[in-house]
PLY file of the C-alpha trace (Angstrom):
ply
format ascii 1.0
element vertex 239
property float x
property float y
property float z
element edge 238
property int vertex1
property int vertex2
end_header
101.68 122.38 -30.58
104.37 120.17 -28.93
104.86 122.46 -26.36
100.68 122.86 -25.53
100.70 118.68 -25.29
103.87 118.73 -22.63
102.12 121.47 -20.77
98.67 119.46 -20.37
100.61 116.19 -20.12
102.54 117.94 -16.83
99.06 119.25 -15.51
97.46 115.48 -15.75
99.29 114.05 -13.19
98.94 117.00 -10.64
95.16 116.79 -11.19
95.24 112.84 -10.58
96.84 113.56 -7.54
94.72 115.91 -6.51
91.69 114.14 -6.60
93.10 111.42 -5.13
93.78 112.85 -1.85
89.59 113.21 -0.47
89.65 109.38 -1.66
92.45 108.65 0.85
91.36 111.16 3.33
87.74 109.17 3.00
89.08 105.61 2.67
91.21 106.75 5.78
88.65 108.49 7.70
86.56 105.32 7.17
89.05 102.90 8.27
90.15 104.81 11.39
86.33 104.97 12.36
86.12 101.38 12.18
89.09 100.95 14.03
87.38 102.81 16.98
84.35 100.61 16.61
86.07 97.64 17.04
88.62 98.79 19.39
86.30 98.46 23.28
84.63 94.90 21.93
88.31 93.89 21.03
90.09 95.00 24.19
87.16 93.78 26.46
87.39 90.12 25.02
90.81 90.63 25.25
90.79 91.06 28.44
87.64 88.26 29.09
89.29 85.50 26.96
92.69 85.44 28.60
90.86 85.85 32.11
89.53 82.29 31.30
92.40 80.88 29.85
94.70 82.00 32.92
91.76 81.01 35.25
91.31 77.25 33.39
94.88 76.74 33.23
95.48 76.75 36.81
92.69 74.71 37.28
94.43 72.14 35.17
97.88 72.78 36.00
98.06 69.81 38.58
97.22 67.64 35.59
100.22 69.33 33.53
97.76 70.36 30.69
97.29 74.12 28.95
93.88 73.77 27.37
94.50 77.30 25.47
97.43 80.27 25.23
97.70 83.63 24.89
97.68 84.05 21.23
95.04 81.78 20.72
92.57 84.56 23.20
93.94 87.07 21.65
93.56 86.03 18.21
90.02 85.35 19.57
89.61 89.11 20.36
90.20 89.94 17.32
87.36 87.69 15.82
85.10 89.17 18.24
85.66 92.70 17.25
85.67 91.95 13.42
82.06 90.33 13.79
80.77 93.18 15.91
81.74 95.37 13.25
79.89 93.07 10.94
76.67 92.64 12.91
76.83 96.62 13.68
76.58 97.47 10.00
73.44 95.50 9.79
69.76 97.43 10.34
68.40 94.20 11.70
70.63 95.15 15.31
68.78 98.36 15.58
65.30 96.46 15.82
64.59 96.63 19.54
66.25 99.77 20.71
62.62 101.19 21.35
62.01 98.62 23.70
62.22 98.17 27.17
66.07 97.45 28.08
66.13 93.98 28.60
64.84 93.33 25.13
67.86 95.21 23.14
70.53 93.36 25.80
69.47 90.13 25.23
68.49 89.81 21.55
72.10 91.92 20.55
74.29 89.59 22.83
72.34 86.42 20.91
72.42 88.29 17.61
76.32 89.06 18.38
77.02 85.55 19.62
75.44 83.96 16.34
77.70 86.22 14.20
80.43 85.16 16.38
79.69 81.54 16.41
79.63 81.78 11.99
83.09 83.41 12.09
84.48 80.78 13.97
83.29 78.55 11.55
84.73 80.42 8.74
87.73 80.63 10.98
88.18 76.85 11.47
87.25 76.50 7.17
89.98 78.82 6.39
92.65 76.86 8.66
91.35 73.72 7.42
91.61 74.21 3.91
94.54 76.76 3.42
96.71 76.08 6.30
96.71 72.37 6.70
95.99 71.81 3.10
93.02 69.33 2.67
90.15 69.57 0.77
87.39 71.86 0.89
85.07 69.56 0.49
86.14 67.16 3.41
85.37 70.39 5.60
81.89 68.74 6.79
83.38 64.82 7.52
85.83 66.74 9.60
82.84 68.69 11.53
81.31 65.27 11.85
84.41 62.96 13.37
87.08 65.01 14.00
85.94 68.43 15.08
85.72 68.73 18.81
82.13 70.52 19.25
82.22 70.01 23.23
85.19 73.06 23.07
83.59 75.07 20.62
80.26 74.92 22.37
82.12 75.62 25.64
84.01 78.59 23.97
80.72 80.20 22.39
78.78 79.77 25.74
81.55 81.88 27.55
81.17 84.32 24.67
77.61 84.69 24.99
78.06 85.60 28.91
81.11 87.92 27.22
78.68 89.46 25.21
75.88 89.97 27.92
77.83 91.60 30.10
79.53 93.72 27.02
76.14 95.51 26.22
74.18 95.61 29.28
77.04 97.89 30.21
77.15 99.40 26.56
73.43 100.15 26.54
73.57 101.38 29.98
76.22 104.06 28.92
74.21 104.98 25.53
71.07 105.85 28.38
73.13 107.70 30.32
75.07 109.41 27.70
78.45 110.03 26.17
81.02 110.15 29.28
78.49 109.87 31.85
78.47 106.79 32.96
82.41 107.27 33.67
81.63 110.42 35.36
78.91 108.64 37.20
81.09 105.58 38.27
84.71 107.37 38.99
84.03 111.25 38.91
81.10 111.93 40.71
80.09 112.06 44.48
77.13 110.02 45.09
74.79 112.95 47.03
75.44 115.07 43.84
74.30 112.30 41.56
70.94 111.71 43.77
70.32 115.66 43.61
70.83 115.50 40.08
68.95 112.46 39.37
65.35 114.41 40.97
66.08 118.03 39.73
66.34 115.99 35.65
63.08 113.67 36.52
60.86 117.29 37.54
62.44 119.46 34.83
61.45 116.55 32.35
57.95 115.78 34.23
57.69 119.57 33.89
58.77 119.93 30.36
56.25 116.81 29.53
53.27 118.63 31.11
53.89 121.74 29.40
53.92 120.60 26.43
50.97 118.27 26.96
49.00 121.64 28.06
49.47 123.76 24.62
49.62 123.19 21.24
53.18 123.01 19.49
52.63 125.79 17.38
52.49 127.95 21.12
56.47 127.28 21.57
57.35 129.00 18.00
56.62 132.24 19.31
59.28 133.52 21.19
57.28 136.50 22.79
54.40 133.87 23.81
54.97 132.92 27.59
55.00 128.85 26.73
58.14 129.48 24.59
59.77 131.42 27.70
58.99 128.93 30.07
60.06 125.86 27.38
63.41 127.89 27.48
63.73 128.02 31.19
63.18 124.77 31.01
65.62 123.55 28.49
68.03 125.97 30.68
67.76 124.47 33.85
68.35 120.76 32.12
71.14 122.14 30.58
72.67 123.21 34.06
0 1
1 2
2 3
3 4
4 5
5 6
6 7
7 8
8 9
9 10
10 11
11 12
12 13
13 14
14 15
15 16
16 17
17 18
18 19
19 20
20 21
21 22
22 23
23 24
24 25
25 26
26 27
27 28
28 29
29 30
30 31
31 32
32 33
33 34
34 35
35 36
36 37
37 38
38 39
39 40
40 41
41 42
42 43
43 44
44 45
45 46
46 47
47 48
48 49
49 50
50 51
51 52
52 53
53 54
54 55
55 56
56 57
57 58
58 59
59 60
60 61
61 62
62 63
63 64
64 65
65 66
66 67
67 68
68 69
69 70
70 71
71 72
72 73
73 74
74 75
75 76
76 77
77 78
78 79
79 80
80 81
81 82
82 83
83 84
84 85
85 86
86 87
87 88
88 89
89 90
90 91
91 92
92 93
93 94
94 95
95 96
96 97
97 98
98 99
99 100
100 101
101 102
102 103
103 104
104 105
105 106
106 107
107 108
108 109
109 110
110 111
111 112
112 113
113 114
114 115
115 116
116 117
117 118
118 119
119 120
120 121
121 122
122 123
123 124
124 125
125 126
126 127
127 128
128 129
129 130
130 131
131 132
132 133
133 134
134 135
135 136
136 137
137 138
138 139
139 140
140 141
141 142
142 143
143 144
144 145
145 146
146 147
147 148
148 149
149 150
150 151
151 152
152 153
153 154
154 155
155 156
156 157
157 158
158 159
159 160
160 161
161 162
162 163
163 164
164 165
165 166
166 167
167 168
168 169
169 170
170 171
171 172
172 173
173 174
174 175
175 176
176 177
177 178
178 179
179 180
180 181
181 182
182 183
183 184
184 185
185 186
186 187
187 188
188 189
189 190
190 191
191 192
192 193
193 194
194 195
195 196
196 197
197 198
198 199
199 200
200 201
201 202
202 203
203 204
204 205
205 206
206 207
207 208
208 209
209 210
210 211
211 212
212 213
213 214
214 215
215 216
216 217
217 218
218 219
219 220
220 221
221 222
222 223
223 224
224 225
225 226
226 227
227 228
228 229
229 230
230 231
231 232
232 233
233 234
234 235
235 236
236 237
237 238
């Protein structure tokens, strides 16, 4: 009897173990995926925020003053990329993507600046209270006397142009495609892009004709003549 408890008290831990590992293969998985999210908004504002801080430091440097540093961007950055993950996770972002392409550029770079503009807040609440030790609830007397709002304003304007030019080219490269818009920009030769740019438009002006001209159920019959041209069709996109 002894021996029977040992033996299923030795087999509990290896089956603890074992489930254990999808957990951390999905707990890793999900983390690693969310590290690629936020990895192009991070190094972009990266790269934005300490343009302007190098840029607005020389500017001032004949008055001897730094208005900003390099850890203060890039801590920044990091903000940025935390609340786009945030904001991404919502369904409210995904509410103009039918719409013409102005429409999804501007209302996502406000909708992302907003989000940015409450982390800050949070931000400046957590320093306030934790780090320099004062009361939580003097946090709004210090937004109303102390707290310079000129800067932050100044700061959040920047990150709304930021943001604008973030997703007009992010929703330009979700039109084109994954990788295309690299291949169109670095890769490609422009003559090849024009020729490819008016053989898509007729295959697809083709493709919508044809299958404005016959019924749907026509193109699940693969000996019927409208599913061999839909195929030549598809083929020559595909090319």
């Amino acid at each position: 009897m002894k021996t029977k408890l040992l033996e299923q008290g030795a087999g509990q831990p290896a089956k603890l173990s074992e489930s254990s590992v999808p957990i951390a293969r999905h707990i890793g998985g999900r983390l690693l995926h969310e590290a690629r999210e936020a990895l192009p908004p991070t190094l972009f504002f990266f790269v934005g925020f300490n343009f302007i801080v190098f840029t607005t430091n020389l500017l001032l440097a004949d008055y001897s003053i730094a208005v900003s540093s390099f850890m203060l961007a890039t801590l920044g950055a990091l903000v940025v990329g935390k609340a786009v993950l945030v904001a991404n996770a919502m369904p409210y972002i995904r509410r103009y993507d039918r719409a013409p392409l102005i429409r999804p550029i501007l209302f996502k770079s406000v909708f992302y600046s907003v989000i940015v503009f409450l982390a800050r807040l949070l931000e400046r609440f957590f320093h306030f209270s934790v780090i320099e030790r004062n009361p939580p609830g003097d946090f709004v007397a210090y937004l109303m006397t102390t707290f310079s709002w000129h800067r932050f304003a100044a700061v959040n304007l920047w990150i709304l142009v930021l943001f604008l030019v973030y997703v007009t080219a992010s929703e330009v490269a979700h039109l084109f495609g994954r990788g295309e818009l690299w291949r169109l920009v670095f890769t490609s030769r422009p003559t090849e892009l024009q020729l490819n740019r008016r053989q898509r438009i007729r295959e697809l002006i083709h493709l919508s004709r044809l299958m404005d001209a016959h019924p749907f159920a026509d193109f699940r019959d693969p000996s019927s003549p409208e599913h061999g041209q839909l195929i030549d069709s598809l083929e020559r996109l595909a090319r």
